[in-house]
N, C-alpha and C positions, 0 to 999 in steps of 0.2 A: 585292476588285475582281471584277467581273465582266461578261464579253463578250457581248454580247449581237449578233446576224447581225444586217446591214444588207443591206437588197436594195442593187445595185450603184450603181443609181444613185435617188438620196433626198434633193433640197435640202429638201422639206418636214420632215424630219427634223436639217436642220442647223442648231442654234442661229446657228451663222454669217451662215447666208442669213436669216433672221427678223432679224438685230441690223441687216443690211443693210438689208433692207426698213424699217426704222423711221429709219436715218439717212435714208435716199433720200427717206419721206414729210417730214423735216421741215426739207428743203433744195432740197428740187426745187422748180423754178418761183420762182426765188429769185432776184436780181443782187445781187455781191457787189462791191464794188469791186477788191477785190485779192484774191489767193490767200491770202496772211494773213488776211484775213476770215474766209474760208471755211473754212479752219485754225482758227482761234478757233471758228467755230461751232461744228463739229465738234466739236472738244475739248472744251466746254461740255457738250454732247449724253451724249458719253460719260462724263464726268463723272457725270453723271445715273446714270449703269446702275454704280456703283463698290460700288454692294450686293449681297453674294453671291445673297441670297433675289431682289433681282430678276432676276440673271441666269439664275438658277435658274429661272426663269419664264418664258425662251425654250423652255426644254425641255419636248417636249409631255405632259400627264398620264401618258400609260401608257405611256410609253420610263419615263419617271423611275422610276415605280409598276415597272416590268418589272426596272428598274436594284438598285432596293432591295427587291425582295422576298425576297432569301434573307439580308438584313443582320439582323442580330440587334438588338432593340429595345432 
C-alpha cells in the first residue's frame, strides 16, 4: 500500500463525489411517488456500479497510475 498527499481540500479527487454526481444526474428532475420508489431507483442505479473495474473508473488516471507505480507487475 501506498500513501499518496492530498491537497486538503479535493472532491474532484473523491471517487465519492463523482459516484454522487452520477446518481444525482440520473434522478434529478424526476417525481417519484413514494420514497420507496426512490429507494428502488437508487438501489437499481447502484446495482449498476457492483463491478470492481467500474468502480475503479471513478478513480482519475494518474491518482490510480501515481497509486500503482511502485507495485510490482
Amino acid at each position: 500500500m501506498r500513501l499518496l498527499p492530498l491537497p486538503p481540500y479535493s472532491p474532484e479527487l473523491n471517487p465519492v463525489e463523482r459516484f454522487g454526481g452520477l446518481l444525482k444526474a440520473r434522478t434529478a428532475n424526476r417525481l417519484y411517488p413514494t420514497l420507496h420508489r426512490l429507494e428502488e431507483h437508487l438501489i437499481a442505479i447502484a446495482r449498476d456500479w457492483s463491478a470492481p473495474a467500474k468502480v475503479a473508473g471513478l478513480i482519475h488516471g494518474w491518482l490510480s497510475a501515481a497509486a500503482n507505480f511502485s507495485v510490482p507487475a
